[in-house]
ZALUM-205895 format. One line per field, with one value per residue (C-alpha): residue in three letters; x negated, y, z negated. Coordinates in Angstrom, 2 decimals. Last residue first. Example, Ala and Ser with C-alpha at 12.3 -4.5 7.8 and 13.67 -1.06 7.14 Angstrom:
BEGIN
residu	c(SER:ALA)
X	c(-13.67:-12.30)
Y	c(-1.06:-4.50)
Z	c(-7.14:-7.80)
//
This chain:
BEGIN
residu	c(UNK:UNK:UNK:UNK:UNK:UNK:UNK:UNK:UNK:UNK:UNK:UNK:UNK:UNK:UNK:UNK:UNK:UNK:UNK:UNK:UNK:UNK:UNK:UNK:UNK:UNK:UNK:UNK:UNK:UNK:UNK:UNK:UNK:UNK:UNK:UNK:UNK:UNK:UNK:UNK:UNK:UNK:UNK:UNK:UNK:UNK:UNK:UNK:UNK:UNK:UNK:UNK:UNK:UNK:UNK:UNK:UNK:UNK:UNK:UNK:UNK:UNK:UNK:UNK:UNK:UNK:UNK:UNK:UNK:UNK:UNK:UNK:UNK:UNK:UNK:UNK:UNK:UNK:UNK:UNK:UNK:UNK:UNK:UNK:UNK:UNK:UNK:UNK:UNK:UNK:UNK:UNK:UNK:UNK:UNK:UNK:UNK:UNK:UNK:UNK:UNK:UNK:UNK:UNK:UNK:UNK:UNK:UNK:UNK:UNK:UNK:UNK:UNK:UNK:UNK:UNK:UNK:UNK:UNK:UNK:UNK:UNK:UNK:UNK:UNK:UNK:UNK:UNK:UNK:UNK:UNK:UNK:UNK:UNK:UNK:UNK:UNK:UNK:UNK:UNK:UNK:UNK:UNK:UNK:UNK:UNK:UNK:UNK:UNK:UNK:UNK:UNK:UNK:UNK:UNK:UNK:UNK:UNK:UNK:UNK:UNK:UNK:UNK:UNK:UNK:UNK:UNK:UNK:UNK:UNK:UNK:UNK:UNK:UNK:UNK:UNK:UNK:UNK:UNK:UNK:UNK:UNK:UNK:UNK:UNK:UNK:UNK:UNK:UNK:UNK:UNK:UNK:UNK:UNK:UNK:UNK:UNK:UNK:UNK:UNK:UNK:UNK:UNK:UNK:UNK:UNK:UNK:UNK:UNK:UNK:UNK:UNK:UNK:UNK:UNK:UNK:UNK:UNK:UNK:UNK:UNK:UNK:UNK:UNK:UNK:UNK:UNK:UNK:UNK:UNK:UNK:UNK:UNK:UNK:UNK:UNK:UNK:UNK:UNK:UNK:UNK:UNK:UNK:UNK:UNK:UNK:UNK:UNK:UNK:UNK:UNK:UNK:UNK:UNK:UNK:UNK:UNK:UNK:UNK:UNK:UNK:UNK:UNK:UNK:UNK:UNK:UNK:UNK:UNK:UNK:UNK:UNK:UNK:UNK:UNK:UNK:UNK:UNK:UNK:UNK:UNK:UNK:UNK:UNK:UNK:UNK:UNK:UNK:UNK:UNK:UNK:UNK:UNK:UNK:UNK:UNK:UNK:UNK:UNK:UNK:UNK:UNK:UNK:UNK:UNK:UNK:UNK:UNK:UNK:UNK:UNK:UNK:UNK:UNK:UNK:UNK:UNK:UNK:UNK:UNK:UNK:UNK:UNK:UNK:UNK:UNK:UNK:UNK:UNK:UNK:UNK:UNK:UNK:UNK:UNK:UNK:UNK:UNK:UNK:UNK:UNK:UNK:UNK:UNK:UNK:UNK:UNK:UNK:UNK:UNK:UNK:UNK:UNK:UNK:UNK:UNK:UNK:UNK:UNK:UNK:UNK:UNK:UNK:UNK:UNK:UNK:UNK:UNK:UNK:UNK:UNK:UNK:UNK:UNK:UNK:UNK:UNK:UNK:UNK:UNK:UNK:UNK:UNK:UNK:UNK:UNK:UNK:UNK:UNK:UNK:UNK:UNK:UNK:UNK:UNK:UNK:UNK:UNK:UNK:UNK:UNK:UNK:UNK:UNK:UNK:UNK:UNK:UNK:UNK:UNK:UNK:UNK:UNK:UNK:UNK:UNK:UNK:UNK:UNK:UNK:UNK:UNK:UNK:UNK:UNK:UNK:UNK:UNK:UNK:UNK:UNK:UNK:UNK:UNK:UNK:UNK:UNK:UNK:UNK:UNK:UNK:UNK:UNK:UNK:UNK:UNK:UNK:UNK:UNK:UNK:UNK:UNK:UNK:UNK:UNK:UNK:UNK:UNK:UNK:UNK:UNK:UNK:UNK:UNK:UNK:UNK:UNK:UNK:UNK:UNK:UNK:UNK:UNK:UNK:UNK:UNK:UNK:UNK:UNK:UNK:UNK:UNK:UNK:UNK:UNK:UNK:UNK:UNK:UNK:UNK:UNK:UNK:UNK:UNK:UNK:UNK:UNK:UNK:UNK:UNK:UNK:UNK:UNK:UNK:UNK:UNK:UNK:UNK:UNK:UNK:UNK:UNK:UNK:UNK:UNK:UNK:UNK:UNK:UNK:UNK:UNK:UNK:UNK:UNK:UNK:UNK:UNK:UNK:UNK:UNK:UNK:UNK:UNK:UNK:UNK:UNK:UNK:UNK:UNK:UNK:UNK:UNK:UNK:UNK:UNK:UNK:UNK:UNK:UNK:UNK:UNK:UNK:UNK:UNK:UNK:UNK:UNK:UNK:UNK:UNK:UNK:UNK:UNK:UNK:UNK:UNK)
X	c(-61.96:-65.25:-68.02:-70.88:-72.78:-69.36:-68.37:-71.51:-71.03:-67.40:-69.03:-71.32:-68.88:-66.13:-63.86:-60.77:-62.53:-63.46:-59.37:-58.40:-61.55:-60.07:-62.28:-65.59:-68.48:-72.15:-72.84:-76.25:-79.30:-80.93:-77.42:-74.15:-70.96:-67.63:-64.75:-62.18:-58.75:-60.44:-59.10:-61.84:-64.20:-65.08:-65.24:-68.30:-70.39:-73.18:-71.25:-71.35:-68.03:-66.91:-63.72:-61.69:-59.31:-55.22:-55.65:-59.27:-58.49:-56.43:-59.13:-61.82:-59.54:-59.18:-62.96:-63.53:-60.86:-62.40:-65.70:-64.96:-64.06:-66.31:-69.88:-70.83:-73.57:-72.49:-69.31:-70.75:-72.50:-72.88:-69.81:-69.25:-66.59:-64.66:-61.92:-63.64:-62.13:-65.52:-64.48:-63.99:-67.85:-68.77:-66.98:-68.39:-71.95:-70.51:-69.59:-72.72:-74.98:-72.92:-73.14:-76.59:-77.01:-77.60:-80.23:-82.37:-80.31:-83.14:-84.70:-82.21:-78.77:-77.99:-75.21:-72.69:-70.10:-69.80:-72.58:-72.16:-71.13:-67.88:-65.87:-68.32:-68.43:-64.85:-64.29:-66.75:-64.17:-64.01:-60.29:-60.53:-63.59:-61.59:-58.66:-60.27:-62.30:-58.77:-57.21:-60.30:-60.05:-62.79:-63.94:-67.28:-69.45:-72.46:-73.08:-69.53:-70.48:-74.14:-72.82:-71.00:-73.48:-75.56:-78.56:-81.47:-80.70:-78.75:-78.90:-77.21:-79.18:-76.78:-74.72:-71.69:-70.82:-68.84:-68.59:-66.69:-68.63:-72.02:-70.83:-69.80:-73.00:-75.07:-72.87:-71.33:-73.03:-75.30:-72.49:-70.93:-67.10:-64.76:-63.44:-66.44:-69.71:-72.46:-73.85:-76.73:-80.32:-83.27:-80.56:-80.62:-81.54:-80.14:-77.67:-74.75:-72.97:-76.81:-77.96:-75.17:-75.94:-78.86:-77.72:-76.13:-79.58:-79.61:-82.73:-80.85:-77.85:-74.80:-71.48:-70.39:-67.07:-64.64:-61.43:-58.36:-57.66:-59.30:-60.84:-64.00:-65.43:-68.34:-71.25:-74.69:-77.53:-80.46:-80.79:-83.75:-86.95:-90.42:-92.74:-92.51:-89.14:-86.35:-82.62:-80.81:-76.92:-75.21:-71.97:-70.94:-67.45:-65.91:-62.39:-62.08:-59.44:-58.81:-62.32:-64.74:-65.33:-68.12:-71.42:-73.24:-77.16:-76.78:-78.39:-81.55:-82.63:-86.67:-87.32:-90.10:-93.48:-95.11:-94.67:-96.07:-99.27:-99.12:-99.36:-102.43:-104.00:-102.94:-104.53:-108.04:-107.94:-107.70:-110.87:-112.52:-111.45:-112.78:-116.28:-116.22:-114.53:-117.37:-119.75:-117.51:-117.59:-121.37:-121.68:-119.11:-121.38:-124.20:-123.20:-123.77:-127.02:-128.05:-126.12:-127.97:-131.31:-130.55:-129.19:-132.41:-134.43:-133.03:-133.03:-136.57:-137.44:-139.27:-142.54:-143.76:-147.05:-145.62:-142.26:-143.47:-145.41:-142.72:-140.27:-141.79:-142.90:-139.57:-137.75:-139.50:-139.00:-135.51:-134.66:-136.19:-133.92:-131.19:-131.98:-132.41:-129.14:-126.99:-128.45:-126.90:-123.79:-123.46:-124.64:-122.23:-119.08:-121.57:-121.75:-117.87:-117.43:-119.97:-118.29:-114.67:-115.46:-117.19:-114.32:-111.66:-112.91:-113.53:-109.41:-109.18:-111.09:-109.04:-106.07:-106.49:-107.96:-105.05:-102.62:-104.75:-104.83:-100.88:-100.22:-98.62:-95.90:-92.94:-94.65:-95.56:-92.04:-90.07:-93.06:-91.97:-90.79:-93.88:-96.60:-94.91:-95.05:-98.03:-99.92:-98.75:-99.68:-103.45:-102.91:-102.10:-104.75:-107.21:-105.63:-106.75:-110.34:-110.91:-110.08:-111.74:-114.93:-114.76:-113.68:-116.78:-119.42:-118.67:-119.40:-122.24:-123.50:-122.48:-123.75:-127.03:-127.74:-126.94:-128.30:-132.02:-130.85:-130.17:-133.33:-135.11:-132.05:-133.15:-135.81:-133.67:-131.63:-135.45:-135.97:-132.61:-133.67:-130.89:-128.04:-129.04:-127.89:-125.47:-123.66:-124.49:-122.64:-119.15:-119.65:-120.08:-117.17:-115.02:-115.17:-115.14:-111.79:-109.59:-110.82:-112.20:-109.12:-107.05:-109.03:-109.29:-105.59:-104.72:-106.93:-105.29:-101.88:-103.30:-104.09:-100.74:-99.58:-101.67:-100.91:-97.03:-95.81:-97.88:-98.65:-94.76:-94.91:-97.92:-96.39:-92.79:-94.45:-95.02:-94.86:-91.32:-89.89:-91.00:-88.31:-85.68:-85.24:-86.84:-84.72:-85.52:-88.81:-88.33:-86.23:-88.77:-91.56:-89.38:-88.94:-92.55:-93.33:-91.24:-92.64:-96.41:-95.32:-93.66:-96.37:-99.38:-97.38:-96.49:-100.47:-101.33:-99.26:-100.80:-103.59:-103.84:-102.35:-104.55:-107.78:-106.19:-105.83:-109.61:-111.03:-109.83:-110.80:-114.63:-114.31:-113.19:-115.54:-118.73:-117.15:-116.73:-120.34:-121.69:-119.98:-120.37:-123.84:-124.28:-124.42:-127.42:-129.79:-132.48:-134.39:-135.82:-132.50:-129.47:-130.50:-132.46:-131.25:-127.76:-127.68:-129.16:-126.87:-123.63:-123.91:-123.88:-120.76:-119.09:-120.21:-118.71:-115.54:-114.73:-114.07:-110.82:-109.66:-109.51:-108.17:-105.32:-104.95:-105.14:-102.02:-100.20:-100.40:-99.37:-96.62:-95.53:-96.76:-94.19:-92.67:-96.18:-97.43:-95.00:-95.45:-99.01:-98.91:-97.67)
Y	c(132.98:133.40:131.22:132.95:133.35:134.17:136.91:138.43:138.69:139.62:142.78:143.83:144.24:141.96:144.85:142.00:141.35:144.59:145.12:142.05:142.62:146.31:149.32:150.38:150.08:150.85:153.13:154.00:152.85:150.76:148.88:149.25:147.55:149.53:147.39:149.22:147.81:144.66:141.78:139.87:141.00:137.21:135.39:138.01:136.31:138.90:141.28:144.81:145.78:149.11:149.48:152.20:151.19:150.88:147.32:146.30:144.71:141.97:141.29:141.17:138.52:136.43:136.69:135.09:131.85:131.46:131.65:129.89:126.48:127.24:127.55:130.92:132.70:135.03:136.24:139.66:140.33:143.82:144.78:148.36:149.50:152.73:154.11:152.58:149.41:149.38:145.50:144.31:145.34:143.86:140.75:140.32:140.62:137.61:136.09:136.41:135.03:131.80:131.47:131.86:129.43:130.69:130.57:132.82:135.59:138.33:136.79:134.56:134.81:134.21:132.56:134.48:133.82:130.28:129.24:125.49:126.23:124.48:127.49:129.98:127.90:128.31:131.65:133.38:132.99:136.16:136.83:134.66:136.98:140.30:138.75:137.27:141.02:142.71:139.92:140.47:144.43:146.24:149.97:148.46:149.24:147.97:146.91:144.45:142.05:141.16:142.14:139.28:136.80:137.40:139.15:138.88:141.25:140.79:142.27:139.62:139.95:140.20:142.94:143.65:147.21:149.81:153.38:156.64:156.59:157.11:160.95:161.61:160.79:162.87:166.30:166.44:169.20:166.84:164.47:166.87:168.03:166.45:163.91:162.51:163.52:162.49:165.34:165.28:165.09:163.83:162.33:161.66:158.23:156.54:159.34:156.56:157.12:157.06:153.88:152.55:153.47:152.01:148.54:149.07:150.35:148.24:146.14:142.99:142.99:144.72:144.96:147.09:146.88:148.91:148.72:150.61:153.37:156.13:155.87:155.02:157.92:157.06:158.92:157.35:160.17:157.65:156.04:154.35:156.13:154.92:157.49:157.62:155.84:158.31:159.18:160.53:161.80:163.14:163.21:160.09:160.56:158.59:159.36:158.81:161.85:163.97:165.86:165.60:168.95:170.96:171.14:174.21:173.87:170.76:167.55:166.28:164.05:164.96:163.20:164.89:163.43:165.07:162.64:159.99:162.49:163.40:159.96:158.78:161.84:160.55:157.62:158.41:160.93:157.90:156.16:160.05:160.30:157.09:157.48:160.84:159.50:156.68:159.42:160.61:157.05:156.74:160.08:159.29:155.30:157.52:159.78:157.67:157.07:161.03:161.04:158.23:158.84:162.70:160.82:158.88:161.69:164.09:160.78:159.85:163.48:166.14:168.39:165.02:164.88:161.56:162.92:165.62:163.69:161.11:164.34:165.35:161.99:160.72:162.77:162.95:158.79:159.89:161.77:159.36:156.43:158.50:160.11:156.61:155.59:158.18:157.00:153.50:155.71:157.35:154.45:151.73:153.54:153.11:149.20:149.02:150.76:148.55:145.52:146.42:147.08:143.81:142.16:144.02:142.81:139.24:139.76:140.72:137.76:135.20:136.71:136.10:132.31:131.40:132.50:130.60:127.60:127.63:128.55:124.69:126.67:125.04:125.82:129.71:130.06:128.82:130.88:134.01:136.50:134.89:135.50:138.80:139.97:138.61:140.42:143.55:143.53:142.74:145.24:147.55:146.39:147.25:151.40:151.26:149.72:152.68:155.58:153.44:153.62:157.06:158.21:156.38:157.40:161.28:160.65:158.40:161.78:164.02:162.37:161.41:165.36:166.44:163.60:164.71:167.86:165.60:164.48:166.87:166.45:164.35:167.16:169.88:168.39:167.63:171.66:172.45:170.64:169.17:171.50:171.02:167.25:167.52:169.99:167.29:164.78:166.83:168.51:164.67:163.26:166.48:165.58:161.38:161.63:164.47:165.41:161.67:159.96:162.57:161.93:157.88:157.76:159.83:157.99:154.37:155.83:156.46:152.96:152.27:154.66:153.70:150.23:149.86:152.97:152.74:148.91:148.74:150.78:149.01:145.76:146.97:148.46:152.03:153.47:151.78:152.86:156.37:156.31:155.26:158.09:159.05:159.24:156.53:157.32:159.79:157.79:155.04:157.59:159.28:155.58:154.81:158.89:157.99:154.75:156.23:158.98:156.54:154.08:157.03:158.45:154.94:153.98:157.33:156.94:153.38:154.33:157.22:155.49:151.93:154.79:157.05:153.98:152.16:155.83:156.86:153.32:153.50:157.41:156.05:153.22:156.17:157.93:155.58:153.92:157.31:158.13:155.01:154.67:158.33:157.11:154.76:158.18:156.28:159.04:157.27:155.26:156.81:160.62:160.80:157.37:158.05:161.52:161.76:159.15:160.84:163.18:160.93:159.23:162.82:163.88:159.82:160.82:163.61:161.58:159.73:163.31:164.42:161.52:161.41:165.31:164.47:161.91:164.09:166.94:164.52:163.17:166.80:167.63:164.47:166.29:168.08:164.90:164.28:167.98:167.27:164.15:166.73)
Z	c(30.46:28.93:30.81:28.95:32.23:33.65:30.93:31.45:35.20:34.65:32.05:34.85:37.63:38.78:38.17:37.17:34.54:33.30:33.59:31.53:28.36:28.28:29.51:29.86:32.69:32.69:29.56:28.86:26.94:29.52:29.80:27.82:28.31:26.26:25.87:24.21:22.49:22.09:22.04:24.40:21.46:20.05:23.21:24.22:22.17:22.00:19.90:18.26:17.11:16.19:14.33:13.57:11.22:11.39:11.70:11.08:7.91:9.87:12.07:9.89:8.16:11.27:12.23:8.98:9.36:12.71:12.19:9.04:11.09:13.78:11.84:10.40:11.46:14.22:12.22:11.70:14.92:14.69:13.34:11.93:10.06:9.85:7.29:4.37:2.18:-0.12:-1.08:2.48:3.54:0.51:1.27:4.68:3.43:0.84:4.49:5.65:3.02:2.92:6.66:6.53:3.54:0.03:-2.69:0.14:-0.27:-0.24:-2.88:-4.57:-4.53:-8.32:-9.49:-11.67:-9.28:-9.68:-12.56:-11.90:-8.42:-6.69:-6.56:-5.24:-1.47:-0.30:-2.61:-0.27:2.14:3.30:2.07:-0.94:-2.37:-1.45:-2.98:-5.95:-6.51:-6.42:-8.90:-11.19:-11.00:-9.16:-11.35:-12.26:-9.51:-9.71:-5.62:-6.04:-3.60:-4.20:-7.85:-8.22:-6.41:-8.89:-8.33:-5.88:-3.80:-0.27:3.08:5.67:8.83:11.68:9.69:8.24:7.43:5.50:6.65:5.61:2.41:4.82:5.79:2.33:1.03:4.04:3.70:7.36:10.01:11.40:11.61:14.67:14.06:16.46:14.29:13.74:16.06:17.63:20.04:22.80:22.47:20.31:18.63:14.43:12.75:9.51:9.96:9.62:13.34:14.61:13.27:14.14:17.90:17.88:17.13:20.89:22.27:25.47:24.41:24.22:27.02:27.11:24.36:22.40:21.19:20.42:18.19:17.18:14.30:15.46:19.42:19.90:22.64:24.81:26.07:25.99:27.96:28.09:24.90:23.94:25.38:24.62:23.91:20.51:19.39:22.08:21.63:23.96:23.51:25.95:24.09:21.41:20.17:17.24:16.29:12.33:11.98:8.90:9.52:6.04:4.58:6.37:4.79:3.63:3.66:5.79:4.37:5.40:7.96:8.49:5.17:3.54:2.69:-0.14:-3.06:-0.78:0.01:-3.45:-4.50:-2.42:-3.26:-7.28:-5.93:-5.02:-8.00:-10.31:-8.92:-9.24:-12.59:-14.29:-12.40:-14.58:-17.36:-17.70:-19.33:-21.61:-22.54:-22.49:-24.45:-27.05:-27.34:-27.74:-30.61:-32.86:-32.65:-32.57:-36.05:-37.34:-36.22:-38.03:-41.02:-40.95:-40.72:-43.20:-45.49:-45.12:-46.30:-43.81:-44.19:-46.34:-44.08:-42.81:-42.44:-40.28:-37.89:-37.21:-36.47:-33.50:-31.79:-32.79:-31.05:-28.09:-27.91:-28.95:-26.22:-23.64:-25.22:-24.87:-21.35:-19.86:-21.60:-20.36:-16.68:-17.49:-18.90:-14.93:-12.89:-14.17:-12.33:-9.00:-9.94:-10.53:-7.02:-5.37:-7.15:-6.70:-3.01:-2.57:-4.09:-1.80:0.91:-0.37:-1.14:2.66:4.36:1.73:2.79:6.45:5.76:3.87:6.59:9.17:6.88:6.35:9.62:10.58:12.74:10.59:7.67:8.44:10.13:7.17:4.77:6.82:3.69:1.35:4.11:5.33:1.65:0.98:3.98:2.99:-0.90:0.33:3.09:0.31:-1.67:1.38:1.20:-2.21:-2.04:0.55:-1.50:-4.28:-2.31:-1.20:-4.88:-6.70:-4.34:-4.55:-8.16:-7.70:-6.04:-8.33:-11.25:-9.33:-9.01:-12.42:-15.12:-14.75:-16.80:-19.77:-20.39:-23.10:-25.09:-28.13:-27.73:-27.78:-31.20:-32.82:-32.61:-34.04:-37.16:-39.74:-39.07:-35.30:-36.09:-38.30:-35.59:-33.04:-34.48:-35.32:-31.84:-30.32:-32.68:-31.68:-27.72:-28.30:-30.33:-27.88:-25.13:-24.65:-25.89:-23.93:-20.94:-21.08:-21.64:-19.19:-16.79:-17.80:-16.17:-12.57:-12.12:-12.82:-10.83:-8.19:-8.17:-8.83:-6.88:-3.99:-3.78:-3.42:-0.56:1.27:0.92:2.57:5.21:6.26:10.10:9.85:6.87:7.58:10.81:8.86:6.62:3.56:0.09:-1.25:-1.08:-3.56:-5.96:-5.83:-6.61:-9.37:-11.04:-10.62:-12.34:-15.08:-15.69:-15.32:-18.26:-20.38:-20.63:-20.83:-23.82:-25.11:-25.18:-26.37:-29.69:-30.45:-29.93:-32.37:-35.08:-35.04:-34.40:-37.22:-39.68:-38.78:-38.83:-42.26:-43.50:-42.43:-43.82:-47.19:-47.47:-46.98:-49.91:-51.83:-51.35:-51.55:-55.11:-56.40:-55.52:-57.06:-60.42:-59.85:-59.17:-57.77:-56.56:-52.82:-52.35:-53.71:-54.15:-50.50:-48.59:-49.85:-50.19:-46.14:-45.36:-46.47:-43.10:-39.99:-41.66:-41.93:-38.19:-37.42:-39.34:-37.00:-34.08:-35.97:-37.62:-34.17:-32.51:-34.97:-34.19:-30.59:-30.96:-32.71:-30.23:-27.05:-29.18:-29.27:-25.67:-24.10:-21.53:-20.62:-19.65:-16.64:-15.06:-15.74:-13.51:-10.66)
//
């Protein structure tokens, strides 16, 4: 998958490892000039060459201070545009999921997904192409001065690298458990902020502001020790570099001290040899690191694929039918079931097109269900749902939803302007159409006297705005998409009397010639229904008109007399 994202950007890609190329090369060329400046320079006194080996030796320094500035640079937009595109492709994917995935995975633990691991994703590239690229050719570079010097003194400086094997796997295997874990704990960490931050009425009304405090504090000291054991295992690999450095060139230099006191060896082979080996052990710790680096990244990129990999079990048909002329709305059989708790226990009811039924029952009867259902958020285990006679399973998805507009309990706003809370980007809405729609929901009533009027924001999920203020701009999105069908569920249940009023008599006058479904509690607010359909334990009890449930004295007159609605 992330090489599907770097391949898109191989020429940048190709630059960027030349730069690193020319940029690890220099330290084989560094290594180099001090055997004529230590042999010719130092021990012959040749003055002329100073100039030549000082040059020379300035040149590299500035070769490598340009095509490090360059190389950087190029890798740091690369990795930037490759863990954008694969955020944006996350959000899109998840997008995408129905209902049901939404609720085995919270909000916190989502955005952790496509902010932390790809972001801890995106440093890896980096760290591989800078060590494929700069550290790879500076080592071969180094070492080919090296064995060009003595082969022999090359083993030795290598006489511990076979010790590396076993603890590299094993502080390997380390690394990716423990960021595994550290992973799924930011998540709670993201989790537990949102619900702190989306409850803080409840948290300061409830006096939870220690408790809260103390349940983040026990998962960020989670998360500490994991950083530190993982940081401390990530620490193993160069520290063991080291050991096999320093043991190298303790061998080395009981080899080669020998032969440059006898005068088998100049000063300058030797120190360009020390230099070379030198130099190469920051490459080596880095390359080093990539291996710790790479396991922490693969615990999210299985992370990834796993999100990446997760279908949506609503999809599409293969060949959808065209949309049916009529908006009739006929529920057949139909059982529904969360786990092992059933919902819906064989619901049939028709809505007829173009008039109004409500819903009515007790909580827990499965009337919010049913929108779920007419929209595809959710599918039946059993039974049919269908529109216009043909079944929604059969309907393409986008055309399915453009049939519907809706007002619900909890008013669903961003936190933009109040403009586009009711407008949702589209930029097709004339002024006098957007007045109208604003004038008819009474949004109007509380814009005008703003500083910023429509342009103010919301605020996270509304909360610049009242209840009632939220509501009714919910009420003037619904008005603004103008769909054949709406759904109710308690749309007027937070404003006060005066707009209830004013609100309920503008829903009323755009549901004429609509088919309306109306979820309500307050059963004074559906007494004009054309249907009256009372649900219980996910099946319908009783329907008919507000006068004739009445006069059945059944389960709608009982409701009706708790409520005392005439």
């Amino acid at each position: 998958m992330w090489r599907d994202y770097l391949r898109s950007h191989w020429p940048l890609m190709s630059v960027a490892l030349l730069l690193m190329v020319i940029e690890g090369s220099t330290l084989g060329a560094l290594s180099w000039m001090l055997e004529p400046l230590f042999d010719r320079v130092f021990s012959a006194k040749e003055a002329g060459m100073i100039w030549w080996v000082g040059g020379a030796i300035f040149g590299l320094f500035l070769l490598r201070a340009l095509t490090s500035v360059l190389s950087r640079t190029v890798l740091t937009n690369i990795s930037l545009k490759t863990s954008t595109a694969m955020q944006v492709d996350l959000l899109r994917h998840i997008l995408t999921l129905d209902q049901g995935f939404f609720v085995r995975n919270p909000p916190g633990a989502l955005i952790e997904r496509v902010q932390g691991d790809t972001q801890a994703v995106q440093g890896t590239w980096q760290v591989f192409i800078a060590g494929g690229g700069r550290d790879m050719v500076a080592l071969v570079s180094l070492f080919g001065v090296a064995i060009s010097i003595d082969p022999i003194w090359t083993l030795a400086a290598l006489i511990g690298a076979p010790l590396l094997i076993v603890p590299t796997a094993l502080a390997q295997r380390y690394i990716r458990r423990k960021t595994r874990q550290m992973r799924e704990e930011s998540s709670d960490r993201a989790t537990h902020l949102d619900e702190v931050f989306h409850g803080i009425n409840a948290v300061k009304l409830n006096r939870m502001e220690d408790y809260q405090v103390g349940r983040f504090t026990a998962l960020v000291n989670k998360i500490r020790r994991s950083q530190v054991k993982m940081s401390a295992s990530t620490a193993t690999i160069p520290a063991l570099i080291d050991v096999t450095t320093g043991l190298g060139f303790f061998a080395v230099l009981l080899l080669g001290g020998g032969e440059i006191i006898s005068g088998e060896r100049s000063v300058g082979e030797f120190m360009s040899f020390f230099t070379a080996m030198a130099l190469a052990f920051q490459p080596l710790r880095r390359l080093g690191n990539i291996s710790g680096t790479w396991q922490s990244a693969a615990a999210s990129l299985e992370r990834l694929y796993g999100l990446f990999d997760t279908e949506p079990t609503i999809r599409p048909p293969a060949q959808p039918k065209p949309l049916p002329a009529s908006t009739e709305i006929r529920l057949e059989d139909v059982r529904l079931s969360y786990g092992q708790t059933p919902v819906l226990r064989g619901l049939s009811f028709t809505a007829e097109a173009g008039k109004t039924t409500a819903l009515v029952g007790p909580s827990g009867a499965g009337k919010s269900t049913v929108f779920g259902l007419l929209t595809r958020l959710i599918d039946p285990n059993e039974g049919r749902v269908t529109l216009g006679g043909t079944d929604l399973r059969d309907l393409d998805l986008a055309e399915l939803r453009s049939q519907f507009s809706s007002v619900a309990q909890e008013a669903a706003l961003f936190d933009e302007t109040i403009r586009e809370n009711v407008l949702l980007g589209r930029d097709d809405v004339s002024p006098e159409t957007l007045a109208r729609v604003l004038e008819a929901a009474h949004v109007q009533d509380f814009v005008a006297p703003l500083a910023e009027g429509l342009d103010t924001r919301a605020g996270p999920r509304g909360s610049a705005l009242s209840g009632g203020q939220r509501q009714r701009v919910a009420i003037a999105r619904a008005l603004m998409r103008d769909t054949p069908i709406l759904l109710l569920d308690e749309a007027t249940s937070a404003l006060d009397t005066a707009s209830e009023a004013k609100v309920a008599q503008a829903l009323e006058d755009l549901s004429q010639g609509r088919t309306t479904l109306v979820i309500a509690h307050r059963l004074s607010t559906v007494r004009n229904a054309d249907k009256i359909v009372v649900m219980a334990e996910g099946r319908v009890v009783e329907e008919g008109t507000h006068e004739t449930l009445l006069a059945a004295g059944g389960t709608y007159a009982a409701l009706c007399q708790m409520q005392l609605v005439d």
